[in-house]
Backbone and ligand atoms as CSV (ligand in chain L), in Angstrom:
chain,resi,resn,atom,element,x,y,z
A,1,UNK,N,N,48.851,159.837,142.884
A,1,UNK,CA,C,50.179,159.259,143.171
A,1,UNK,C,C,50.013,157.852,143.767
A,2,UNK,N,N,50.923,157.195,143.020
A,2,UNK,CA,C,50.748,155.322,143.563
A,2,UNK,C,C,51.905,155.482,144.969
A,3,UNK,N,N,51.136,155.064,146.227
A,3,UNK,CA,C,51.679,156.092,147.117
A,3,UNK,C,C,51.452,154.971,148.228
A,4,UNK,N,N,51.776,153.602,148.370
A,4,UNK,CA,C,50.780,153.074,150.068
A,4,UNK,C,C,50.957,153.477,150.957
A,5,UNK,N,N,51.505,154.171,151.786
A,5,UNK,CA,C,51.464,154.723,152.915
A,5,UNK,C,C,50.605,156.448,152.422
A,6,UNK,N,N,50.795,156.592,151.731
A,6,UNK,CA,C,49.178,157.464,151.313
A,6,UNK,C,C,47.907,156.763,151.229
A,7,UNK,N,N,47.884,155.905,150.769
A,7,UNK,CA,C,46.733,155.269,150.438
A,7,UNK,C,C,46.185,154.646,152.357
A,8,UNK,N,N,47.224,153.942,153.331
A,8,UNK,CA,C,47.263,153.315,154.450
A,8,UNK,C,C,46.363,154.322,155.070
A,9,UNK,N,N,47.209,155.929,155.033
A,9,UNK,CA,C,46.610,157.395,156.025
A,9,UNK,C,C,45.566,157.800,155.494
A,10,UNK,N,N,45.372,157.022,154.319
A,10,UNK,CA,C,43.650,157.815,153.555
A,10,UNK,C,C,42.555,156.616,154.236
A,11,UNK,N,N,43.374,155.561,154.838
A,11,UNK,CA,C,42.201,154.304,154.682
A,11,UNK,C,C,41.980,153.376,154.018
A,12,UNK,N,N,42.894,153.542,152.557
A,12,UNK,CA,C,42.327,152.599,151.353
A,12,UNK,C,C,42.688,151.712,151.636
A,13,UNK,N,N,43.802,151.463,152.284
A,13,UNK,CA,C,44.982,150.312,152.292
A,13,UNK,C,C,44.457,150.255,154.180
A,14,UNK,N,N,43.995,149.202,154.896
A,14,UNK,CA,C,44.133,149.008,156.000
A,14,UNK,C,C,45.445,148.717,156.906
A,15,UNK,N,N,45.391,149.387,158.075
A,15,UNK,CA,C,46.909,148.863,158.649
A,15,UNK,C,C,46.275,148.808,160.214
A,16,UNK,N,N,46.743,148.011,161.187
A,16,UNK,CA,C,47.038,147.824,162.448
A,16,UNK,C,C,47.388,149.181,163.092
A,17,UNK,N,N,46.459,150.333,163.289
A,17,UNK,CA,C,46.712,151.003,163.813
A,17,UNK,C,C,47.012,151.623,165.536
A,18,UNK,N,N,47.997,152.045,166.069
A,18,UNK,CA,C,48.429,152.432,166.751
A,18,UNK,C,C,48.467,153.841,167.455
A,19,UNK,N,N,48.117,154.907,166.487
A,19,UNK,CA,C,47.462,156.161,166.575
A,19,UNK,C,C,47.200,156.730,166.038
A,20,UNK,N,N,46.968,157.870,166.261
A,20,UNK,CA,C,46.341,158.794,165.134
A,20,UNK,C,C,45.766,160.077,165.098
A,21,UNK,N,N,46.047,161.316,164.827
A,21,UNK,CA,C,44.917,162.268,164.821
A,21,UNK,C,C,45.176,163.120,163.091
A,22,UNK,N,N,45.382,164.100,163.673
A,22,UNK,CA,C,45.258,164.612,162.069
A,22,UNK,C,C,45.889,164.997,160.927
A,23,UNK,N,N,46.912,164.759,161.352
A,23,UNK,CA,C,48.361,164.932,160.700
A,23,UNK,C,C,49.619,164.171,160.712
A,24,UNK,N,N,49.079,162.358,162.314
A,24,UNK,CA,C,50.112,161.877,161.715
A,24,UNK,C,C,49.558,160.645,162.400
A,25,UNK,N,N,49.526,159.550,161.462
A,25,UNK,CA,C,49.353,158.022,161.879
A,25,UNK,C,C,50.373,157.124,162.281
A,26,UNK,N,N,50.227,156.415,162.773
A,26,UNK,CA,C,51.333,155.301,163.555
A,26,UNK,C,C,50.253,153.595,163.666
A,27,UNK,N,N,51.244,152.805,163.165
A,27,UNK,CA,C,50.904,151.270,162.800
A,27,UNK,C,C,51.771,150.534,162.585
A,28,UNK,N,N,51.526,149.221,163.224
A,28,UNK,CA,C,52.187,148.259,162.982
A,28,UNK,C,C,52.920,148.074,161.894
A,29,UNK,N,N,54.501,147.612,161.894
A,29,UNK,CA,C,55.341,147.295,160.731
A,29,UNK,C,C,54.751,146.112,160.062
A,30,UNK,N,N,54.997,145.492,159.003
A,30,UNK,CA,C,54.292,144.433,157.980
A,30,UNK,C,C,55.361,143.165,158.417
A,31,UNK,N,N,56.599,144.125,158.344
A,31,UNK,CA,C,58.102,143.111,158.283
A,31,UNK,C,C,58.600,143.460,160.102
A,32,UNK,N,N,58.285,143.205,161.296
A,32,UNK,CA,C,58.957,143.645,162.401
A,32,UNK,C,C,60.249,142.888,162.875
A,33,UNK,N,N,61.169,143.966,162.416
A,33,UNK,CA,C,62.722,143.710,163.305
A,33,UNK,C,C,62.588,143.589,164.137
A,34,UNK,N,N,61.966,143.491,165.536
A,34,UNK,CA,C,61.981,143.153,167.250
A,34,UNK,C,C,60.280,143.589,167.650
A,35,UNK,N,N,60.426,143.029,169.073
A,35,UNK,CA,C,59.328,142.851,169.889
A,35,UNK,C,C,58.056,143.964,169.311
A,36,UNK,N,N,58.813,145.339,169.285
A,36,UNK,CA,C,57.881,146.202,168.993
A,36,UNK,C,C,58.543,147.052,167.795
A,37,UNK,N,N,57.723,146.869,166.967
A,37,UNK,CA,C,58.150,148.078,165.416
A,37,UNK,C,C,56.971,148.684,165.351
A,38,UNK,N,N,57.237,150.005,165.007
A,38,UNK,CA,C,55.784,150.759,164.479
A,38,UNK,C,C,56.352,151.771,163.732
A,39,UNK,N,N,55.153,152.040,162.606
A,39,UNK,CA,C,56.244,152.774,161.562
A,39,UNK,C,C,55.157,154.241,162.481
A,40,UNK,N,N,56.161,155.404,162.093
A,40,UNK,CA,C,55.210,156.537,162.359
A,40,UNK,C,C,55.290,157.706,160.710
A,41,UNK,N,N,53.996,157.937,160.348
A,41,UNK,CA,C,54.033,158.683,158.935
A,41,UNK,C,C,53.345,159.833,159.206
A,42,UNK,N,N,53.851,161.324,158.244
A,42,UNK,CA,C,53.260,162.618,158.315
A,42,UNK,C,C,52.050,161.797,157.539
A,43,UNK,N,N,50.561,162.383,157.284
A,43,UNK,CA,C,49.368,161.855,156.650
A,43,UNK,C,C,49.742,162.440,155.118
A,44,UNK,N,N,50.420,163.717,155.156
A,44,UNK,CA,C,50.777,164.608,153.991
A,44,UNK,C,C,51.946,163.973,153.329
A,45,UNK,N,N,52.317,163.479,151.884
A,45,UNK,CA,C,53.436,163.050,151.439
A,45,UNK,C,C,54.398,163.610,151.630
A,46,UNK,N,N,55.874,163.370,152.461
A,46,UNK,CA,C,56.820,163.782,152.265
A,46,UNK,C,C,57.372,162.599,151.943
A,47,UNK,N,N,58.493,162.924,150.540
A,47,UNK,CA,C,59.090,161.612,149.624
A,47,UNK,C,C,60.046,160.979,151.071
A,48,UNK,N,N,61.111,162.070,151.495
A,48,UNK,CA,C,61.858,161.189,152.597
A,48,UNK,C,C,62.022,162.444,153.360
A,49,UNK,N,N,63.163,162.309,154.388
A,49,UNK,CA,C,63.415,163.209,155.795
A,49,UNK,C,C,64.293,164.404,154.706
A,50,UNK,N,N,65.036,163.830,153.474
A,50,UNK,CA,C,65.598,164.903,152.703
A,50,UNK,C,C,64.908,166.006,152.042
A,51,UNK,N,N,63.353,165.524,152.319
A,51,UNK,CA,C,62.704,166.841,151.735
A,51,UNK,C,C,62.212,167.765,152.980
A,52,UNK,N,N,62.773,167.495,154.103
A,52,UNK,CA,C,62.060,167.883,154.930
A,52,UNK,C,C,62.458,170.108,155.196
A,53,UNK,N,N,61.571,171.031,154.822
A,53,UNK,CA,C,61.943,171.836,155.297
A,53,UNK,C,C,61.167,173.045,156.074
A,54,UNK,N,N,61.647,174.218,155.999
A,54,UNK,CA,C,60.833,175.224,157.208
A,54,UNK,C,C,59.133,174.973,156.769
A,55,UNK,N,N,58.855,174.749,155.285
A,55,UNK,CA,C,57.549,174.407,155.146
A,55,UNK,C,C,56.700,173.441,156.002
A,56,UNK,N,N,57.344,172.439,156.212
A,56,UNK,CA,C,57.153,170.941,156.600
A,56,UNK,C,C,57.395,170.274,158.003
A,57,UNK,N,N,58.504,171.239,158.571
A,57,UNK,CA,C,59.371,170.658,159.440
A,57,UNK,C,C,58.598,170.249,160.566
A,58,UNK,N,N,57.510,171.608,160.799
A,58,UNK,CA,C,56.455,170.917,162.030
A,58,UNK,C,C,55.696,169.663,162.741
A,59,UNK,N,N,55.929,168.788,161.657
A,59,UNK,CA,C,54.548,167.385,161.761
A,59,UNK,C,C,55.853,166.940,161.956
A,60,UNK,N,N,57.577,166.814,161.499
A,60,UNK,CA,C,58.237,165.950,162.154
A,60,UNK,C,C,58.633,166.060,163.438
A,61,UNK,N,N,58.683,167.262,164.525
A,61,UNK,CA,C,58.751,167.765,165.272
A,61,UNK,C,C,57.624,166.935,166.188
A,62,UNK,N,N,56.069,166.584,165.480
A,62,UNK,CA,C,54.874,166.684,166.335
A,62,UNK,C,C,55.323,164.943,165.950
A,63,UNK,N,N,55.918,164.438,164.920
A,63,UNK,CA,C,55.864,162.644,165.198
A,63,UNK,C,C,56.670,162.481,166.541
A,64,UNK,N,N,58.027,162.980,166.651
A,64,UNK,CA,C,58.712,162.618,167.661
A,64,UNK,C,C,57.845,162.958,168.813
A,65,UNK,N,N,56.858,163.605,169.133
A,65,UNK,CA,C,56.120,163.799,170.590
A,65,UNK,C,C,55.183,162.997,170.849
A,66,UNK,N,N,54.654,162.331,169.101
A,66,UNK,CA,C,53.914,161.324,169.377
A,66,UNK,C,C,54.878,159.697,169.176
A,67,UNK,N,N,55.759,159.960,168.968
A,67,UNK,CA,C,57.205,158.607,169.528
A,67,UNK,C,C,57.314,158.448,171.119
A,68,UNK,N,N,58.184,159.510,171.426
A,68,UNK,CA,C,57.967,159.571,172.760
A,68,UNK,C,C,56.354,158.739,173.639
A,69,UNK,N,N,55.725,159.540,173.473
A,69,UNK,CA,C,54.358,159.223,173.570
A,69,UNK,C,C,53.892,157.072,173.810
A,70,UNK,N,N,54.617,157.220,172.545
A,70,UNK,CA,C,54.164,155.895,172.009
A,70,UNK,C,C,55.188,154.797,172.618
A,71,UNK,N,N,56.370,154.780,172.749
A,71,UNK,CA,C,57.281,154.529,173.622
A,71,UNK,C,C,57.124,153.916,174.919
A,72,UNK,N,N,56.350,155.113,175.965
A,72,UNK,CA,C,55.965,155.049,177.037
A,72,UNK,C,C,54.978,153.942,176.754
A,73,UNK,N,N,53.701,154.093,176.535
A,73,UNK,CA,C,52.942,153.119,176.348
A,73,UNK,C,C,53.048,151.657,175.895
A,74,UNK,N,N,54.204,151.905,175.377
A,74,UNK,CA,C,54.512,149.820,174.964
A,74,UNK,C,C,55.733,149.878,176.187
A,75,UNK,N,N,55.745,150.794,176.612
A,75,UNK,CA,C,56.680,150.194,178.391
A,75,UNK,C,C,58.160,149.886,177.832
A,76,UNK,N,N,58.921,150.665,176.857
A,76,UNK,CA,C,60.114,150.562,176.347
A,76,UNK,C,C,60.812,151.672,176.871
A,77,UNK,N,N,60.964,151.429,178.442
A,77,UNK,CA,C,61.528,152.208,179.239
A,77,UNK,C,C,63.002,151.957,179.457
A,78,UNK,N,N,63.794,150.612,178.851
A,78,UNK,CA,C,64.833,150.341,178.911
A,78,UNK,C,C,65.706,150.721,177.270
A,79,UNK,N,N,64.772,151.340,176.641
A,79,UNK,CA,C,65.247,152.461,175.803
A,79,UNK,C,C,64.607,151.646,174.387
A,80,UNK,N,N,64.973,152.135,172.774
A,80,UNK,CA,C,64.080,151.729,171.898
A,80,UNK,C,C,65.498,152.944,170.747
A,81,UNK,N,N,64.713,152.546,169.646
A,81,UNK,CA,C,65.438,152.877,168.387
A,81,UNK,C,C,64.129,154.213,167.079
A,82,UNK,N,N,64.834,154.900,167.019
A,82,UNK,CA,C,64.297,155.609,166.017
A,82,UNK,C,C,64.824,156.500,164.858
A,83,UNK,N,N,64.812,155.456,163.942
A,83,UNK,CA,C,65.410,155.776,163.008
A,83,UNK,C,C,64.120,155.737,161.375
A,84,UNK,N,N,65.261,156.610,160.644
A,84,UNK,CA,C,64.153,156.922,159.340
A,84,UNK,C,C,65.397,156.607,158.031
A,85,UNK,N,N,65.263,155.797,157.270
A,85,UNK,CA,C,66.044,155.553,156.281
A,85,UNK,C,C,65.856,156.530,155.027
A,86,UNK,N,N,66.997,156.842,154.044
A,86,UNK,CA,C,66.838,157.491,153.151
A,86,UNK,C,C,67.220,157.270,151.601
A,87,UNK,N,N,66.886,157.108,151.115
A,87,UNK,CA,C,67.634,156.824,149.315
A,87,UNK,C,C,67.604,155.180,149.101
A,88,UNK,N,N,68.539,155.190,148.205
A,88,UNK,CA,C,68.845,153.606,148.032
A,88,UNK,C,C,69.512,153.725,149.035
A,89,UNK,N,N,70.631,154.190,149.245
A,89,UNK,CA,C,72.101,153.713,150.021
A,89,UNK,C,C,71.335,153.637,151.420
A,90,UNK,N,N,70.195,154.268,151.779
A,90,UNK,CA,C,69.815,154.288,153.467
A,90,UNK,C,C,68.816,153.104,153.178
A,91,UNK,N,N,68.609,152.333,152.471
A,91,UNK,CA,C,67.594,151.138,152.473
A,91,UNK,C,C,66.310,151.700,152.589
A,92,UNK,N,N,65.826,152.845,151.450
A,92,UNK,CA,C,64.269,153.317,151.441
A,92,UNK,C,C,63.699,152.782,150.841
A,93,UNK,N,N,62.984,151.723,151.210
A,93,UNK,CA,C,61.887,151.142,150.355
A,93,UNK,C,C,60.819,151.636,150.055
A,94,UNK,N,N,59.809,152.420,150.761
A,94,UNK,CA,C,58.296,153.231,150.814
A,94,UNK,C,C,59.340,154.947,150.865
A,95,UNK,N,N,58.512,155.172,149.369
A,95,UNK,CA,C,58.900,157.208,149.218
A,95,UNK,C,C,58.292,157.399,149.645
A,96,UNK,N,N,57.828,157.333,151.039
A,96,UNK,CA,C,57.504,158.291,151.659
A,96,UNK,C,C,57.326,158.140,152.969
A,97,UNK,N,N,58.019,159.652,153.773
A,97,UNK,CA,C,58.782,159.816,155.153
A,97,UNK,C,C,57.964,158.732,156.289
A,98,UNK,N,N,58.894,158.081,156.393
A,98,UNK,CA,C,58.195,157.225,157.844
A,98,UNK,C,C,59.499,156.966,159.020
A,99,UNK,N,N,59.286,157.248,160.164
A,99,UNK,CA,C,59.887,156.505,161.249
A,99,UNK,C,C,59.832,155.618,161.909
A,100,UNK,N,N,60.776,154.365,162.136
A,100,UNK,CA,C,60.521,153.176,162.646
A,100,UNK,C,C,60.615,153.340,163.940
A,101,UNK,N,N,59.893,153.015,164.305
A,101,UNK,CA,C,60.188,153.269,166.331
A,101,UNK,C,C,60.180,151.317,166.653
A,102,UNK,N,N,61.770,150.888,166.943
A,102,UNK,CA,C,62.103,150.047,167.182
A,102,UNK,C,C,62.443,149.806,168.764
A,103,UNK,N,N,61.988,148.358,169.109
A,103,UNK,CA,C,62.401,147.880,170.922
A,103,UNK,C,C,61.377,146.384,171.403
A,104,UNK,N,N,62.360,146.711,172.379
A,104,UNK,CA,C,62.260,145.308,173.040
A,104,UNK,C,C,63.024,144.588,172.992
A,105,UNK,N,N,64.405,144.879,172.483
A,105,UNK,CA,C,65.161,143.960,172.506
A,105,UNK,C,C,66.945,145.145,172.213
A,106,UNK,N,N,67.780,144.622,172.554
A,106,UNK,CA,C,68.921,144.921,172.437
A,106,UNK,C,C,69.701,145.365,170.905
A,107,UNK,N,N,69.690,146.784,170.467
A,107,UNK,CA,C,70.039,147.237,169.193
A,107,UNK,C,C,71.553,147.122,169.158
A,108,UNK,N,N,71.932,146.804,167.820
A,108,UNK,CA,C,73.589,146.542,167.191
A,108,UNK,C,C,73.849,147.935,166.764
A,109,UNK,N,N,75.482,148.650,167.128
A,109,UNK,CA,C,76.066,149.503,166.327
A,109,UNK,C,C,77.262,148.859,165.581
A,110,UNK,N,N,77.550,149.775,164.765
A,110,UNK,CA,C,76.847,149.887,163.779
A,110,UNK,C,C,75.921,149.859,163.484
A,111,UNK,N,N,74.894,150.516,162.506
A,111,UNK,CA,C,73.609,149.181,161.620
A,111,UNK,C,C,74.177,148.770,160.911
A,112,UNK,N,N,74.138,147.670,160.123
A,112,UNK,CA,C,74.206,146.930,158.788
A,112,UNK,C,C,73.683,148.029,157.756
L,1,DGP,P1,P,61.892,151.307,154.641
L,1,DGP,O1,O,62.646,150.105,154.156
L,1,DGP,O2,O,62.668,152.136,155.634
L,1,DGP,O3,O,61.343,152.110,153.494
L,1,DGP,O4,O,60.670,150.732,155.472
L,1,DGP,C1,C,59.454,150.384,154.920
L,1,DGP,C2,C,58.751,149.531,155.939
L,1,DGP,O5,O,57.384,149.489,155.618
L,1,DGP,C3,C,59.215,148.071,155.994
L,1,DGP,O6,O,59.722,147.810,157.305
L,1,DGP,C4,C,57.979,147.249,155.710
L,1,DGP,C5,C,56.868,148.221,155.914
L,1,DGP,N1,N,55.731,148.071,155.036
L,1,DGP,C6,C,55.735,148.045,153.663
L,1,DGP,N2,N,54.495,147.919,153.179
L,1,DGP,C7,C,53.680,147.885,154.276
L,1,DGP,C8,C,52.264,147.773,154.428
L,1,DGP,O7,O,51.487,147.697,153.474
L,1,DGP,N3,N,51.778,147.771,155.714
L,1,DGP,C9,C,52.612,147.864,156.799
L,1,DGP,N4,N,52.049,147.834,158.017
L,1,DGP,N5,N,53.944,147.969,156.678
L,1,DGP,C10,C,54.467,147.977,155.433
C-alpha cells in the first residue's frame, strides 16, 4: 500500500520524531498551524477515525494518553487542540488515521 505515514512508522520515510513505542508514533507536522503541531499515528493502517472499531478502538484510546502525555511536556498547560480530520468534506489529506495535537497559541471557533 502507497501509504506515507506507513512508510514514516516503518522508517522508510524519515520524520522528526517526538515518540514512540510500539503501536503508536508521534512527529513533527511538515505544514505547522502554530507554535507546536505534532501529528500522532496508530503504526497499524487505519484509513480514518471512521474506520475506527471494537477491533481497533484500543491504540486510539492509548494515542490520547500518549497526547496528554505529550502536551505536558511541550508545557501547553494553557490548553492545546486535538483534532483528527475526516473525508474530503473534513480536509483529509493522508488516509490514514492521524491526530493533530495543536498549541501555543490561541484556537478560532468555529474551524474554517
Ligand atoms: P490532514 O490534512 O488532516 O490529512 O493532515 C495531514 C498532515 O500531514 C498535514 O498537516 C501535513 C502533514 N504531512 C504530510 N506529509 C507529511 C510528511 O511527509 N511528513 C510530515 N512530518 N508531515 C506530513
Amino acid at each position: 500500500m502507497d501509504c506515507i505515514f506507513c512508510k514514516i512508522a516503518g522508517g522508510e520515510i524519515p520524520s522528526n520524531k517526538v515518540y514512540e513505542d510500539d503501536s503508536v508514533l508521534a512527529f513533527y507536522d511538515l505544514v505547522p498551524q502554530g507554535p507546536v503541531h505534532i501529528l500522532i499515528i496508530p503504526k497499524t493502517h487505519i484509513a480514518s477515525a471512521a474506520e475506527i472499531s471494537a477491533d481497533n478502538s484500543a491504540v486510539v484510546a492509548h494515542i490520547f494518553e500518549v497526547a496528554a502525555g505529550i502536551a505536558k511536556e511541550q508545557q501547553l498547560d494553557n490548553g492545546y487542540r486535538i483534532v483528527t480530520n475526516i473525508g474530503e468534506d473534513g480536509g483529509q489529506s493522508v488516509k490514514h488515521l492521524h491526530f493533530h495535537l495543536i498549541g501555543g497559541r490561541q484556537m478560532a471557533w468555529p474551524p474554517g
